[in-house]
DODRENFI-883400 format. One line per 8 residues: number of its first residue (from 1); for each residue x, y, z of N, C-alpha, C, O. Coordinates in Angstrom, 1 decimal. Layout:
# residues N
NUM = X Y Z X Y Z X Y Z X Y Z; ...;
END
This chain:
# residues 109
1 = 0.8 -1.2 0.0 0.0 0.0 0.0 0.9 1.2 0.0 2.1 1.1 0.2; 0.4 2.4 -0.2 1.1 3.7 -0.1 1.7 3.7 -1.3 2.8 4.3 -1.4; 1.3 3.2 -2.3 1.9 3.1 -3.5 1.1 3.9 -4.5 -0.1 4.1 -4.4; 2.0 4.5 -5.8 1.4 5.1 -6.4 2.1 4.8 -8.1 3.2 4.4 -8.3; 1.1 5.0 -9.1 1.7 4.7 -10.2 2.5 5.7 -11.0 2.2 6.8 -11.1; 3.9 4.9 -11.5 4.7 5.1 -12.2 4.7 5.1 -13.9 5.1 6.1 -14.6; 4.4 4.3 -14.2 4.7 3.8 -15.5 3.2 2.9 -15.7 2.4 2.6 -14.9; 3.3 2.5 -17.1 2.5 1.4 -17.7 3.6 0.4 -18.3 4.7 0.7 -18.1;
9 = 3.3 -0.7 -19.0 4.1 -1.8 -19.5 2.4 -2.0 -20.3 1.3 -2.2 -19.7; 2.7 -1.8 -22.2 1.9 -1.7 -22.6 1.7 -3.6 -23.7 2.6 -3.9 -24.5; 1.0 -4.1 -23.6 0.8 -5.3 -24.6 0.0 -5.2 -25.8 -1.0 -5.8 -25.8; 0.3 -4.3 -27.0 -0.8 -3.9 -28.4 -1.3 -2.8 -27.1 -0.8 -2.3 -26.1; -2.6 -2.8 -27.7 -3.4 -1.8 -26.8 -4.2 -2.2 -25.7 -5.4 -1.8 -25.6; -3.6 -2.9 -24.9 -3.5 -3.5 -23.4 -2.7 -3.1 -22.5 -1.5 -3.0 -22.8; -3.1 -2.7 -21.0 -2.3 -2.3 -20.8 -1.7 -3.9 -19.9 -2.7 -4.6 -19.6; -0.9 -4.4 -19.7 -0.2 -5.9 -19.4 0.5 -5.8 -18.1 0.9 -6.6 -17.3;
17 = 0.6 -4.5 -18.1 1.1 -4.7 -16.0 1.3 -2.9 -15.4 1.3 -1.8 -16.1; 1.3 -3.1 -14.5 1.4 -1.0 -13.8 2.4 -1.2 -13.3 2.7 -2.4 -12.9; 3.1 -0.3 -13.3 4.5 -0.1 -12.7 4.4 1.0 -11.6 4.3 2.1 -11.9; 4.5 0.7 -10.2 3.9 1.2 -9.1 5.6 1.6 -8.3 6.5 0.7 -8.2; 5.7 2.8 -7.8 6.3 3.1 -6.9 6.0 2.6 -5.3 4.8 2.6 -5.1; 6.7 2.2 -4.3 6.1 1.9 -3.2 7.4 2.5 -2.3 8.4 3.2 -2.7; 7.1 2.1 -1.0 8.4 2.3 0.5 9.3 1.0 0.0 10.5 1.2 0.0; 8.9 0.2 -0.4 10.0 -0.6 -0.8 10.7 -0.7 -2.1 11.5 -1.6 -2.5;
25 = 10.4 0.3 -2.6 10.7 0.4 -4.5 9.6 0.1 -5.0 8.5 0.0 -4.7; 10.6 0.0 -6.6 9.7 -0.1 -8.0 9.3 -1.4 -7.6 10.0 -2.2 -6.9; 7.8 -1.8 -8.5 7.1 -3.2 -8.4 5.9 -2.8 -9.7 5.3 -1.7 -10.0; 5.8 -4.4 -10.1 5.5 -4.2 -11.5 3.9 -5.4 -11.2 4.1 -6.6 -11.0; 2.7 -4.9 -11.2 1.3 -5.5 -11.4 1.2 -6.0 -12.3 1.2 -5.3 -13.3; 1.0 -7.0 -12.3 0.3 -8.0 -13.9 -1.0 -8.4 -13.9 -1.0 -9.6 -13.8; -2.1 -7.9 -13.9 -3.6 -8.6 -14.5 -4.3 -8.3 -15.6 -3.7 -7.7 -16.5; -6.0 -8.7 -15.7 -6.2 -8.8 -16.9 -6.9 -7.5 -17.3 -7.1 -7.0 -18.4;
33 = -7.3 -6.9 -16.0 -8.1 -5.5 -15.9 -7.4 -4.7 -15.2 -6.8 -5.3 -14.3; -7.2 -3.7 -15.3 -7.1 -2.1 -14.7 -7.8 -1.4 -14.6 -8.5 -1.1 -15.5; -7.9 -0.8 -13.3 -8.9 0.5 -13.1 -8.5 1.4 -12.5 -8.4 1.2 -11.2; -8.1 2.6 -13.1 -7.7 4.2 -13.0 -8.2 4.6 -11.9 -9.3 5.0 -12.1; -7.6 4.6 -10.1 -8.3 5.1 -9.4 -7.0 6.0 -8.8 -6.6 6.3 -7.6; -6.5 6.3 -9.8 -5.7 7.4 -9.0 -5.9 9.0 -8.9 -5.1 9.9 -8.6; -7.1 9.0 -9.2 -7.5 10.8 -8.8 -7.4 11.7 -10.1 -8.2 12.6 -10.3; -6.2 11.6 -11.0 -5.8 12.4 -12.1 -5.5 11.8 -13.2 -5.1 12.4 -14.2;
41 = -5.8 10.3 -13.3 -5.9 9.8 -15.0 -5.0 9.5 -15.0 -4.7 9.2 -16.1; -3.8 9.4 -13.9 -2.3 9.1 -14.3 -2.3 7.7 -15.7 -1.7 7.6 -16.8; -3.0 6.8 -14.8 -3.0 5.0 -15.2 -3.5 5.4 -16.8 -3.1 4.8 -17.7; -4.4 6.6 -16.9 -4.8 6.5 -18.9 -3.6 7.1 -19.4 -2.8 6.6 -20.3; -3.4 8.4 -18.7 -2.2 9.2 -19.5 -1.0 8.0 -20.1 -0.8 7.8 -21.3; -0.2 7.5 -18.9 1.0 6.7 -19.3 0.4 5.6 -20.3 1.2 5.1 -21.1; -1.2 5.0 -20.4 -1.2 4.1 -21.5 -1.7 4.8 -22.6 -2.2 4.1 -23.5; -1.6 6.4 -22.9 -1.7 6.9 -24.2 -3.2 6.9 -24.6 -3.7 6.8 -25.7;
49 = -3.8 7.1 -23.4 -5.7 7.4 -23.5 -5.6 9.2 -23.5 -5.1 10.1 -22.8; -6.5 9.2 -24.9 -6.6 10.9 -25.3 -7.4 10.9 -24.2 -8.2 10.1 -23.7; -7.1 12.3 -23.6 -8.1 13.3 -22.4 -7.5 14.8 -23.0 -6.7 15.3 -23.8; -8.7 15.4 -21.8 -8.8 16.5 -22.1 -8.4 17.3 -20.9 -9.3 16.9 -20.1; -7.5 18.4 -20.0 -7.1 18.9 -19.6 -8.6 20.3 -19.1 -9.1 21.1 -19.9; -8.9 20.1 -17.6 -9.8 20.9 -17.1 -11.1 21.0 -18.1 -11.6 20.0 -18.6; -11.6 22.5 -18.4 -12.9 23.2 -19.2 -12.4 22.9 -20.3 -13.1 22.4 -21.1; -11.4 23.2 -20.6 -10.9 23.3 -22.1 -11.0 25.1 -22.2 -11.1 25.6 -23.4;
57 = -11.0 25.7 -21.4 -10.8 27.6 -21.4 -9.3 27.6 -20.2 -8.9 28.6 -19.6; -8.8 26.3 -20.2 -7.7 26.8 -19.1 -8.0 27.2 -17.1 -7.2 27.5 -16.2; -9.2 27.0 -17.2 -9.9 26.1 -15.8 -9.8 25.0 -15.4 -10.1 24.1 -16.2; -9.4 24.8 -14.0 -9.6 22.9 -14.1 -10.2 23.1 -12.3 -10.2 24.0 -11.4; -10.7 21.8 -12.3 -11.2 22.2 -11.1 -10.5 22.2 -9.4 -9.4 21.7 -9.3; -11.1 22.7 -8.4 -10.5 22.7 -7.6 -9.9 22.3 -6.5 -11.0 21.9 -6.1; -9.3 22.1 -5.7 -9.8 20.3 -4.8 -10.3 20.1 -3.9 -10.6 21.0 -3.2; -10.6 19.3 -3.8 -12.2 19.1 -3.2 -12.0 17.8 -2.0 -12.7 16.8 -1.9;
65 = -10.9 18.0 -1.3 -10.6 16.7 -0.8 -11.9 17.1 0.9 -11.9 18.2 1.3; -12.2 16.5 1.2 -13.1 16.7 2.5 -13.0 15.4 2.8 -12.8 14.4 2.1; -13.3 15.8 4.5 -13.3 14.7 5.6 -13.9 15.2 6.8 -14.4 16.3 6.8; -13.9 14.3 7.7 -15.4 14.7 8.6 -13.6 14.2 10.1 -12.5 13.6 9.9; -14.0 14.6 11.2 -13.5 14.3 12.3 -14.2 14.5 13.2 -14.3 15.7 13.7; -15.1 13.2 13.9 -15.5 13.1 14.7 -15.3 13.0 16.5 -14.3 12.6 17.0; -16.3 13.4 17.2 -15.6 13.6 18.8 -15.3 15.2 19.0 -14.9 15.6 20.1; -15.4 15.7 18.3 -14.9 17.2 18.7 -15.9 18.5 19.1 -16.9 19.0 18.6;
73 = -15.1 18.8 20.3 -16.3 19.7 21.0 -16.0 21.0 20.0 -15.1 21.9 19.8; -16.8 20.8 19.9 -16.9 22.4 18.3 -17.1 23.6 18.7 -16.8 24.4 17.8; -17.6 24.3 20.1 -17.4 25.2 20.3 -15.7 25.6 21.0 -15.2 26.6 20.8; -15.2 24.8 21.5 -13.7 25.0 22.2 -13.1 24.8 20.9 -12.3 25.8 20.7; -13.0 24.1 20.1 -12.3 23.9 19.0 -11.9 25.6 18.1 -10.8 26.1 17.9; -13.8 26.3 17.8 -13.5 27.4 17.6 -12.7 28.3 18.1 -12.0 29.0 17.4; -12.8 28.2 19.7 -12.6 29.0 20.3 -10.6 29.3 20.3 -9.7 30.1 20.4; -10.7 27.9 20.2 -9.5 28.1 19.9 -8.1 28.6 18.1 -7.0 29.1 17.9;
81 = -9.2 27.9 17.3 -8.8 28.9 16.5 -9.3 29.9 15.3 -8.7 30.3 14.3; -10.9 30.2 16.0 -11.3 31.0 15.3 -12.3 30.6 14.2 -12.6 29.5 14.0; -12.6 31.5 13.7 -14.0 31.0 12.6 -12.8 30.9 11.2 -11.7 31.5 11.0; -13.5 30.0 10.4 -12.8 29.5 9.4 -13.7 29.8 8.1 -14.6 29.2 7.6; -13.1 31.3 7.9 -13.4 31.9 6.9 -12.2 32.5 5.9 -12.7 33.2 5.0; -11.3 32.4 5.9 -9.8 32.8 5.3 -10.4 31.8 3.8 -10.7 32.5 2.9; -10.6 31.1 3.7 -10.6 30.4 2.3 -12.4 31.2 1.7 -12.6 31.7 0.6; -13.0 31.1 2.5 -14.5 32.4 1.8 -13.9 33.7 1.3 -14.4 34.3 0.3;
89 = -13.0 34.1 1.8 -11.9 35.6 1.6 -11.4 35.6 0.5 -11.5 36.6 -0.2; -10.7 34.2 0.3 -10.0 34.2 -0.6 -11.0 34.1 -2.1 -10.6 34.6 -3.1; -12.0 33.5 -2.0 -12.9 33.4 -2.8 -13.4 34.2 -3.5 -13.6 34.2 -4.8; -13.6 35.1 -2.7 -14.6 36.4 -3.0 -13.5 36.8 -3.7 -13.5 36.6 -4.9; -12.2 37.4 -2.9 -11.3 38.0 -4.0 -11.2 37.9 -5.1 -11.4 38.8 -5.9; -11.0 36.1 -5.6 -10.8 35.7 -6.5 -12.4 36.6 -7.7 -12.3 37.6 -8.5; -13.3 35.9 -7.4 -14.5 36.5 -8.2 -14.2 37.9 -8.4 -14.3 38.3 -9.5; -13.9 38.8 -7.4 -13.8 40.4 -7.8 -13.0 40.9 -8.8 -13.2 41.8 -9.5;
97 = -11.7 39.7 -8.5 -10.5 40.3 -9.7 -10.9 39.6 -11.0 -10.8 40.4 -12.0; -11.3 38.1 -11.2 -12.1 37.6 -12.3 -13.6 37.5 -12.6 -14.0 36.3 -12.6; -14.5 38.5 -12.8 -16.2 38.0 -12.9 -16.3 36.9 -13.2 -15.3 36.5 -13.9; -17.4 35.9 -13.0 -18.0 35.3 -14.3 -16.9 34.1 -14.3 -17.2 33.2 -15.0; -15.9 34.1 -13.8 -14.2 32.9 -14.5 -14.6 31.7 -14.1 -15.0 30.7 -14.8; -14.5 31.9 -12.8 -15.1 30.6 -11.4 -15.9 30.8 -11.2 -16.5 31.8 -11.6; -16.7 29.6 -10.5 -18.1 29.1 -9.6 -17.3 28.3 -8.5 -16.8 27.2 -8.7; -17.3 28.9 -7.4 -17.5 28.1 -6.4 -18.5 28.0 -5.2 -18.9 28.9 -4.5;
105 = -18.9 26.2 -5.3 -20.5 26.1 -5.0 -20.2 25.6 -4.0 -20.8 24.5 -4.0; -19.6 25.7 -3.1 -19.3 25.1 -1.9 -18.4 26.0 -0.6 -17.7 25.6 0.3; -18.8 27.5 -0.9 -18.8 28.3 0.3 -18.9 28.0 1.3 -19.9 27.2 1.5; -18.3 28.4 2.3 -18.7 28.0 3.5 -18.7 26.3 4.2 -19.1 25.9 5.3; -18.1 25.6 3.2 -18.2 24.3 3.8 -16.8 23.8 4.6 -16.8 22.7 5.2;
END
């Protein structure tokens, strides 16, 4: 685990094994299927699958990684560092200096 892809090893237009970085080195997968779950298409790119890069206007989207952490007393938590609005700030900015460029639909979360 903690591994991430490197390379393809391609058979005609199969892909025949992933070539995966890990903590213990390079290591090479061999099955009959593959499935691209690495977040950015790495696994199509290296087997030479046409894509398309963001909107296609030089937008791409933003990241969106979220997680929940449970057990936490949420007013002391505030209290200690404050309301978490620095990224709504940054937002707004962004829209003033570009109208219309971005949408971001997830203020406040």
């Amino acid at each position: 685990f903690h591994a991430w892809a490197a390379a393809v090893v391609m058979d005609g237009p199969a892909i025949a094994a992933l070539v995966v970085e890990t903590k213990s080195g390079r290591q090479a997968i061999r099955a009959r299927r593959f499935i691209d779950c690495s977040g950015d298409a790495d696994v199509a790119h290296f087997a030479g699958v046409p894509f398309e890069l963001g909107d296609g206007h030089g937008s791409a989207l933003f990241p969106t990684t979220m997680f929940r952490v449970g057990h936490v007393d949420a007013p002391r938590a505030l209290a200690a560092v404050g309301e978490f609005s620095a990224i709504n700030k940054l937002m707004d900015d962004c829209e003033s200096r570009t109208p219309g460029r971005y949408r971001f639909p997830r203020k406040g979360a």
